[in-house]
Backbone bond lengths (Angstrom), bond angles and torsions (degrees), N, CA, C in turn:
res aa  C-N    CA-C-N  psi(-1)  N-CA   C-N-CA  omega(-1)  CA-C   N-CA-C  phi
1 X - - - 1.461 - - 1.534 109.61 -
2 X 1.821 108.98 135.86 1.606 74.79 -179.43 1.792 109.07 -104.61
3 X 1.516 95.99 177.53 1.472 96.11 -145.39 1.853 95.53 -77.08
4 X 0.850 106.91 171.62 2.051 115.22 -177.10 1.147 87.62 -97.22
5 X 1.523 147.25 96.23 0.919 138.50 -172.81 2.166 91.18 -157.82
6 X 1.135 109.20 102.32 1.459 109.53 -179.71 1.671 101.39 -114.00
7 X 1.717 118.42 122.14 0.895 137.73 -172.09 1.375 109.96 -86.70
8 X 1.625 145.05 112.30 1.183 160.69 -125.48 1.728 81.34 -116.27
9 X 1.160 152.64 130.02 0.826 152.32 171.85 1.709 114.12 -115.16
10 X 1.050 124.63 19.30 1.669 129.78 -156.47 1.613 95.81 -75.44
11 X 1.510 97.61 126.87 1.845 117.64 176.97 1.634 101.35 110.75
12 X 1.049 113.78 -35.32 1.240 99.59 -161.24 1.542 147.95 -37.77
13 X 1.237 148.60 170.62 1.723 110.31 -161.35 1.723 69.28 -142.35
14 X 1.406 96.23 139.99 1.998 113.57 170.83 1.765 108.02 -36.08
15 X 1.887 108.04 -34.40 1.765 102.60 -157.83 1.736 98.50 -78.12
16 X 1.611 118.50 -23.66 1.416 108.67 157.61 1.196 140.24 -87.10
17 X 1.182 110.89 -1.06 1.502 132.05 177.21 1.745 104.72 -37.19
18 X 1.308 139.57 -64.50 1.042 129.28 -145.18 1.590 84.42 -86.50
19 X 1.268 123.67 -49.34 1.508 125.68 -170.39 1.768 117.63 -15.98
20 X 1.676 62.33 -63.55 1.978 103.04 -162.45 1.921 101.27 -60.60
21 X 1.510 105.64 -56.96 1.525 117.99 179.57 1.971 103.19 -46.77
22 X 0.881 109.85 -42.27 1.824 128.01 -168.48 1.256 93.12 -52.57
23 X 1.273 97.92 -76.51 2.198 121.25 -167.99 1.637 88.34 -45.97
24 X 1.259 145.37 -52.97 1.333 136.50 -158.95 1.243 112.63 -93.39
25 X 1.043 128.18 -13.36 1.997 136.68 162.13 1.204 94.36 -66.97
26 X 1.385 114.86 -72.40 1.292 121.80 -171.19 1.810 129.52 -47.10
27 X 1.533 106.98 -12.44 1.320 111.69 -176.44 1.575 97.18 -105.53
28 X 1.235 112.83 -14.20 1.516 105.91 -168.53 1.538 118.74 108.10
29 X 1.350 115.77 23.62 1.301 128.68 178.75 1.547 116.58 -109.66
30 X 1.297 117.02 88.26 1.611 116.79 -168.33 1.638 109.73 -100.58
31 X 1.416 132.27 26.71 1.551 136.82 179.62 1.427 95.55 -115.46
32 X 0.914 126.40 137.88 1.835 124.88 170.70 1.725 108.57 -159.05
33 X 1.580 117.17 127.10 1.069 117.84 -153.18 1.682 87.67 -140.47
34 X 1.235 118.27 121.62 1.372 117.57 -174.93 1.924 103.73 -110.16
35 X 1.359 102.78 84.80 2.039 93.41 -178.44 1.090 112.06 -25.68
36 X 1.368 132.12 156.40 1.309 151.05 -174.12 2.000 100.99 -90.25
37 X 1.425 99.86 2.24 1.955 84.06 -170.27 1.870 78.00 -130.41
38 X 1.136 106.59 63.14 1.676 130.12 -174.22 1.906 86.06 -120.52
39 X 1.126 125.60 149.63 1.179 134.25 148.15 1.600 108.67 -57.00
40 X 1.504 104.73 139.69 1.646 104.44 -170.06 1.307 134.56 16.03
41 X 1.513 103.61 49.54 1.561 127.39 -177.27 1.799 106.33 -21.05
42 X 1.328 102.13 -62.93 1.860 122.03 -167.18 1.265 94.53 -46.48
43 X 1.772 111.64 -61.21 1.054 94.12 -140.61 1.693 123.88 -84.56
44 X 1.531 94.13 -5.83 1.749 116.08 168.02 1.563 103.68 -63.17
45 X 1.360 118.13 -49.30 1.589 122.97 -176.27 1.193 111.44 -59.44
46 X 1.548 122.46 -34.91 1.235 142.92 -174.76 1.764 118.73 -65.73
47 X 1.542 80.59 -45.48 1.915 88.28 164.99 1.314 116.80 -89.36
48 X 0.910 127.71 -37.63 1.639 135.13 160.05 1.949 108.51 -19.04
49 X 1.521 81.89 -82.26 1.374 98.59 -170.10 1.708 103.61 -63.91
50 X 1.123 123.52 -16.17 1.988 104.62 172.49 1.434 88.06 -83.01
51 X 1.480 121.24 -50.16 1.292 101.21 -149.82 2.160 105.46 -73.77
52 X 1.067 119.76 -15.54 1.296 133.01 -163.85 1.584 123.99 -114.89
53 X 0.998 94.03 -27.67 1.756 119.28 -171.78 1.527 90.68 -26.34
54 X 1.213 113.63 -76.92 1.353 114.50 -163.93 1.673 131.69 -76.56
55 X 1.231 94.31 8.89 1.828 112.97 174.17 1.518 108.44 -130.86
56 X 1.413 131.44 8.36 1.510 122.09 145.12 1.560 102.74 -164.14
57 X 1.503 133.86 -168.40 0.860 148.10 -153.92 1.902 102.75 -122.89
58 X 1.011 107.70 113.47 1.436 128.41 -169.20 1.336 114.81 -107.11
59 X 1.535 116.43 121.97 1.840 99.08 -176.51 1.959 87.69 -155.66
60 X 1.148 84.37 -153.93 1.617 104.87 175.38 1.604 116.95 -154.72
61 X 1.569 104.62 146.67 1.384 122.75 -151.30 1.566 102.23 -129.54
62 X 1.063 116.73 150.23 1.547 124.34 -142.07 1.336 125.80 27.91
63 X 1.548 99.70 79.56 1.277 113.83 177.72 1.755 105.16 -114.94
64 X 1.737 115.83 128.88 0.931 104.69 -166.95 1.844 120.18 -128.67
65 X 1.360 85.90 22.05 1.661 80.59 -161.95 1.625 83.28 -153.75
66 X 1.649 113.10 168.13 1.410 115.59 -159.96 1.659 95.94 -79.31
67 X 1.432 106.31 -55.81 1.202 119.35 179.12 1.837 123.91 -33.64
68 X 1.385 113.93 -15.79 1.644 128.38 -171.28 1.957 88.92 -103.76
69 X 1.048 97.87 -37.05 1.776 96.17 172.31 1.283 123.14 -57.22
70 X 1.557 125.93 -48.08 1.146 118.71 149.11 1.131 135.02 -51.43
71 X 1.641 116.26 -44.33 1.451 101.36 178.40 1.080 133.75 -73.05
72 X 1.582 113.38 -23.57 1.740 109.61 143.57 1.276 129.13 -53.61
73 X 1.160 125.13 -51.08 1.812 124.35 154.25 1.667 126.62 -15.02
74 X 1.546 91.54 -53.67 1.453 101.25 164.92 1.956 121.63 -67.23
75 X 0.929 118.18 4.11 1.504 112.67 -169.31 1.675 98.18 -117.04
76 X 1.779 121.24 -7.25 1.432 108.80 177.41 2.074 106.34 109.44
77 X 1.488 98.27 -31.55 1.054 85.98 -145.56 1.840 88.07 -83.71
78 X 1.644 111.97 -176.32 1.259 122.96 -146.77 1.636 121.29 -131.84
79 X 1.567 104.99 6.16 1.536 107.88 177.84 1.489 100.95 -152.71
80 X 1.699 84.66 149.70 1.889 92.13 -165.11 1.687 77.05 -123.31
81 X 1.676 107.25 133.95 1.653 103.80 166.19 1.983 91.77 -117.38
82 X 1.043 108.39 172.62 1.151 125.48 178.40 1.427 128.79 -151.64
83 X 1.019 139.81 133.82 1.583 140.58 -160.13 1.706 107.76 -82.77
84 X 1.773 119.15 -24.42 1.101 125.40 -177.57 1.657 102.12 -123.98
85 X 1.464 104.72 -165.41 1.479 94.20 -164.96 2.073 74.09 -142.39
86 X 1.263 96.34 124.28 1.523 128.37 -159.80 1.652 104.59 -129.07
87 X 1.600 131.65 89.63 1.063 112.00 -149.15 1.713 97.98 -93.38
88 X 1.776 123.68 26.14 1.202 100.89 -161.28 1.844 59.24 -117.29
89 X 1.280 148.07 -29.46 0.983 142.59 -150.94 1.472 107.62 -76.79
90 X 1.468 105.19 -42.79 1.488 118.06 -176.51 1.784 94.81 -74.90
91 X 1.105 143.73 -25.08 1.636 134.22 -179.70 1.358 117.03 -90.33
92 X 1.674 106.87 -16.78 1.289 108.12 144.89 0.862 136.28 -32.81
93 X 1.890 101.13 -81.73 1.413 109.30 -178.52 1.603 132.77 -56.03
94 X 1.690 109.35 -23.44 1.080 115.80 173.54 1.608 120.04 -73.36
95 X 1.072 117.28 -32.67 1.607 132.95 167.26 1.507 107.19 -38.33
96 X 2.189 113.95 -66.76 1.290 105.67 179.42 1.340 109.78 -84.17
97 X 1.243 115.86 40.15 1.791 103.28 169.85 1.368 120.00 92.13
98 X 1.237 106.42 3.70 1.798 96.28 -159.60 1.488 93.73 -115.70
99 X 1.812 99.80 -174.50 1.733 99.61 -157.67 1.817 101.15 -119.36
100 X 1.330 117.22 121.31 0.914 127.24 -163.92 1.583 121.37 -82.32
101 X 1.089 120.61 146.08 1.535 120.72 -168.95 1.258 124.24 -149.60
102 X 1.029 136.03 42.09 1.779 156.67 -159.59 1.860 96.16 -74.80
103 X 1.683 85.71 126.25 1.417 95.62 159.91 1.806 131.67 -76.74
104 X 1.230 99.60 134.92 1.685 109.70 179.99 1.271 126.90 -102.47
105 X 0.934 139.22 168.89 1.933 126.28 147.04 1.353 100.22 -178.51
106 X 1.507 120.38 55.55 1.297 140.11 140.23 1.528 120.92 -157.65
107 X 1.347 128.62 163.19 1.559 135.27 -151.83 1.798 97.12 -86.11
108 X 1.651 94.08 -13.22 2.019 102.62 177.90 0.922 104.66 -77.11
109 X 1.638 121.61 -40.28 1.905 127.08 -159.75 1.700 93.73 -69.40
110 X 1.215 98.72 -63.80 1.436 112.06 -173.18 1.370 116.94 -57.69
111 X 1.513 142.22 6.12 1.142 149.68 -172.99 1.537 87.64 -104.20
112 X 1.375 104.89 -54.30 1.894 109.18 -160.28 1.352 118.11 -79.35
113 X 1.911 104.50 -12.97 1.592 101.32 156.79 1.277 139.80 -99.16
114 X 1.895 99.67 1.60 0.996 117.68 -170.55 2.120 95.02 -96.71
115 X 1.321 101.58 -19.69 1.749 94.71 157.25 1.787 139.21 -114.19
116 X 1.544 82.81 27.14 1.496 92.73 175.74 1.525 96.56 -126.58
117 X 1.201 115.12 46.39 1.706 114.99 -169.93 1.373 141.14 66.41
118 X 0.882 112.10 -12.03 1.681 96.11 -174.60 1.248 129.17 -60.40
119 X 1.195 138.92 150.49 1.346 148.33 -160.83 1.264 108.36 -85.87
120 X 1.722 128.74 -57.71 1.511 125.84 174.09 1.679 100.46 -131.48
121 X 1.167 118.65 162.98 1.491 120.46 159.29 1.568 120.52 -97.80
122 X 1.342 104.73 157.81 1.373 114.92 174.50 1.558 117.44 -106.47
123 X 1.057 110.03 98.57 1.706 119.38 -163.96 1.477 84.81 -71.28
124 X 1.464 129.30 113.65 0.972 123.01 169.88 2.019 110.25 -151.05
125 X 1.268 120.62 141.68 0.937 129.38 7.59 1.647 128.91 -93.02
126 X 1.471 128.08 97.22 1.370 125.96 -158.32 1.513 129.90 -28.72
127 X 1.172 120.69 -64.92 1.055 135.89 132.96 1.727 127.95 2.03
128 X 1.034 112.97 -20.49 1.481 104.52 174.38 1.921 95.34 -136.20
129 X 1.316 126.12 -13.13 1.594 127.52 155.59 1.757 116.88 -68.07
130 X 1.549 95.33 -44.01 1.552 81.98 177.67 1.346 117.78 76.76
131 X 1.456 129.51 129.03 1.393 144.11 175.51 1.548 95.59 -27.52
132 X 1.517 91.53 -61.46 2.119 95.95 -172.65 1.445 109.20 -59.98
133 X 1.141 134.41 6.48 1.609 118.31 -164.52 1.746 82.45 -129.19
134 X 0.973 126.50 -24.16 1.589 121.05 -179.15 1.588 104.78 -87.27
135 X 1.618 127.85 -38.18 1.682 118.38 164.28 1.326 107.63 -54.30
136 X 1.853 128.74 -51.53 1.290 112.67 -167.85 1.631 108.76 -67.47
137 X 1.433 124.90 -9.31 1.422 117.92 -175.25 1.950 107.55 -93.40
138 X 1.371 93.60 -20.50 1.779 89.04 175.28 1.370 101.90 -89.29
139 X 1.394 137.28 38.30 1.486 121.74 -175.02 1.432 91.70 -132.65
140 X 1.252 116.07 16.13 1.499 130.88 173.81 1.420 118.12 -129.76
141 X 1.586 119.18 -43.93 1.152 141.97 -161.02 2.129 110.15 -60.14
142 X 1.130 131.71 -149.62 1.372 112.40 -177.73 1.431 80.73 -136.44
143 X 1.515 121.55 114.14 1.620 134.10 -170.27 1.187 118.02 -46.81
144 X 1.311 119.06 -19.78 1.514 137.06 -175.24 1.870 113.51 -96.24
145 X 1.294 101.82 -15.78 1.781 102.75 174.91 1.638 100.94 -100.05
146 X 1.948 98.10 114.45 1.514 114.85 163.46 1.408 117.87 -46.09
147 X 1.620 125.91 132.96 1.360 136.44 -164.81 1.386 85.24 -129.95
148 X 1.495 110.94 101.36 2.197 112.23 148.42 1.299 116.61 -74.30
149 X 1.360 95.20 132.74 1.617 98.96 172.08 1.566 99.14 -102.03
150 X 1.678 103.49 134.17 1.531 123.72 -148.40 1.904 96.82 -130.42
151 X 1.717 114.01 89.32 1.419 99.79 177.68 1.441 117.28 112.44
152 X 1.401 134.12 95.17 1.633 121.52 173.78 1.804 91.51 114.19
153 X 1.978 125.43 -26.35 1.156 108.90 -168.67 1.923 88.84 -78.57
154 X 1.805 92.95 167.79 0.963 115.70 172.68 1.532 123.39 -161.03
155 X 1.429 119.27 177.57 1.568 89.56 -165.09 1.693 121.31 -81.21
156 X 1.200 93.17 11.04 1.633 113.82 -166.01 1.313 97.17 -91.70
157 X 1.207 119.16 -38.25 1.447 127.68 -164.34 1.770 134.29 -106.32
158 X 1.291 85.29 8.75 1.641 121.57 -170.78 1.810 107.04 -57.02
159 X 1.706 93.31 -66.97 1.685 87.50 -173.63 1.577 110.27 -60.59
160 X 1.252 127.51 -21.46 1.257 144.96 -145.43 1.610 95.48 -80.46
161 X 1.260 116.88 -58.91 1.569 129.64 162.73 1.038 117.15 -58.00
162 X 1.506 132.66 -26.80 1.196 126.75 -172.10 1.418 117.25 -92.52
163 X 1.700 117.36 -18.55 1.376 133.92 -177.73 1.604 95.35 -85.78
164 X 1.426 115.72 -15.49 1.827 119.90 170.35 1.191 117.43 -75.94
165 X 1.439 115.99 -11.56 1.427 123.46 -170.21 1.266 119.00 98.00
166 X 1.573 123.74 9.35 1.113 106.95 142.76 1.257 157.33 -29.39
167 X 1.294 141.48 89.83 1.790 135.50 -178.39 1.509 111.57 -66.53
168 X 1.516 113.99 -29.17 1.630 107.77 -173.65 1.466 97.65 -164.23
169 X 1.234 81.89 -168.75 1.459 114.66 178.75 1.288 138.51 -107.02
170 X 1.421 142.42 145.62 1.521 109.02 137.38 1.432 107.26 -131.77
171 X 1.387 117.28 141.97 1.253 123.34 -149.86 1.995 89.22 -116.09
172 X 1.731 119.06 123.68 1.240 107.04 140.01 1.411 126.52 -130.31
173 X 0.959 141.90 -71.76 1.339 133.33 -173.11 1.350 127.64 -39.43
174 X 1.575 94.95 -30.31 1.514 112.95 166.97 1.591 118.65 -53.38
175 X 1.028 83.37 -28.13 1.813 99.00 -177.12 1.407 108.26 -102.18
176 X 1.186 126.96 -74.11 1.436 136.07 -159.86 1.228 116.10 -131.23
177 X 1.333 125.01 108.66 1.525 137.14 132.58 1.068 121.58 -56.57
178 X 1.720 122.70 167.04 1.371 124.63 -177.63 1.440 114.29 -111.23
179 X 1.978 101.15 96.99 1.084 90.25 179.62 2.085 85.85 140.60
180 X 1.273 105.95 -9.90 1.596 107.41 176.56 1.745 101.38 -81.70
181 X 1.491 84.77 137.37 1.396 103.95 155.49 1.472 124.06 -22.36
182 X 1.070 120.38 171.52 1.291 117.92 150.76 1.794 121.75 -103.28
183 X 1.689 93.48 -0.81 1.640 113.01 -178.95 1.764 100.80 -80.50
184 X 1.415 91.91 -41.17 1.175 110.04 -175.12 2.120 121.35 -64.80
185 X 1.040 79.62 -40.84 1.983 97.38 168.84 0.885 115.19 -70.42
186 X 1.621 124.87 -28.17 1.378 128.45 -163.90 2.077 102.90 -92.36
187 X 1.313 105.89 -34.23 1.443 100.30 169.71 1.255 112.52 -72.53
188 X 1.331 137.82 -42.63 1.604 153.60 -179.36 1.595 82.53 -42.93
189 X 1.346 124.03 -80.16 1.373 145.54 -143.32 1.882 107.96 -53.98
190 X 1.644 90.68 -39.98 2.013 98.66 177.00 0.899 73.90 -72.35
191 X 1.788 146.55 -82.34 1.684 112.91 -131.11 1.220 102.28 -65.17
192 X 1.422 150.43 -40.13 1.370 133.38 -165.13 1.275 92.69 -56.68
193 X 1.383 132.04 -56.81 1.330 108.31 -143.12 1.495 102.36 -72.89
194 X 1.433 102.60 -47.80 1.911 99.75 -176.29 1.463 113.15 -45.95
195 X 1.502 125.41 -17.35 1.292 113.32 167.92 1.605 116.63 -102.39
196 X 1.179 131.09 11.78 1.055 147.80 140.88 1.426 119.77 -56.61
197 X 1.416 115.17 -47.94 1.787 121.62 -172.58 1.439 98.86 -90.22
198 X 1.695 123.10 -27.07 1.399 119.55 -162.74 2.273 103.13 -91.88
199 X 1.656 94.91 4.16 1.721 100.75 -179.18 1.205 103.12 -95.01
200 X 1.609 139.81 -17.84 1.434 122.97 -119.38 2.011 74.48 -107.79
């Protein structure tokens, strides 16, 4: 199964791109989302997705306008996340094919992305919803639409979110700074996951 584990990639620069993408295949991390307010966002996504395309799922994260949907469209890659829930943004992405992921943090946001398509939500910012504010929102929500918890997770706190109804994750700082190794991502990357397999 693969793991719900979406890698926050924010800073990243295109000349580490393959490094960084490697260390996180290699640990078992197949979601990778490079923000768009990343230095040469595209063109990191751009190498990502040739070099990765076909061993994880490659997109971009804070994407906020229709027009940034296409231009990821153009690079191959296949997931749009978003910090808000944008219902012309999310029909965008579904239009060129790609898999939509709009941030929520009310039972309204999440109603209006859950009918303008999107595929999973991004409970974000986690951290101020709280395990308890994400159970009272899955006791409404449609049991079958994946909820990431986006912000506040940690590896301590993993099963804890996940017994809330968590489906995933998205992991950044935990993972990647701007300016880490790729030696360095790759140790970050086992502990996420070992505390990923040690929550379920």
């Amino acid at each position: 199964m693969t793991r719900k584990l979406i890698a926050i990639l924010r800073g990243l620069t295109p000349a580490d791109a393959q490094g960084v993408g490697q260390a996180l295949v290699d640990a078992g991390i197949t979601m990778i989302e490079v923000p768009l307010n990343s230095p040469q966002p595209l063109a990191s996504i751009a190498t990502l997705q040739a070099r990765f395309g076909r061993l994880a799922r490659i997109g971009a994260g804070t994407v906020l306008d229709v027009a940034q949907v296409h231009e990821v469209a153009a690079t191959g890659a296949t997931l749009i996340v978003s910090p808000n829930c944008d219902p012309a943004v999310i029909r965008a992405s579904k239009t060129a094919g790609l898999t939509s992921y709009p941030g929520v943090m009310t039972p309204t946001e999440a109603f209006a992305a859950v009918a303008a398509g999107a595929d999973a939500l991004k409970l974000f910012p986690g951290e101020l919803i709280g395990p308890v504010g994400l159970r009272a929102m899955r006791a409404v929500l449609p049991p079958d639409l994946p909820l990431y918890a986006v912000g506040g997770v940690t590896a301590q706190n993993m099963a804890e979110w996940r017994r809330a109804g968590a489906a995933g994750f998205g992991i950044g700082s935990a993972l990647y700074r701007p300016g880490d190794s790729a030696a360095t991502v790759a140790e970050k990357a086992r502990q996420i996951v070992a505390a990923w397999e040690a929550s379920a």
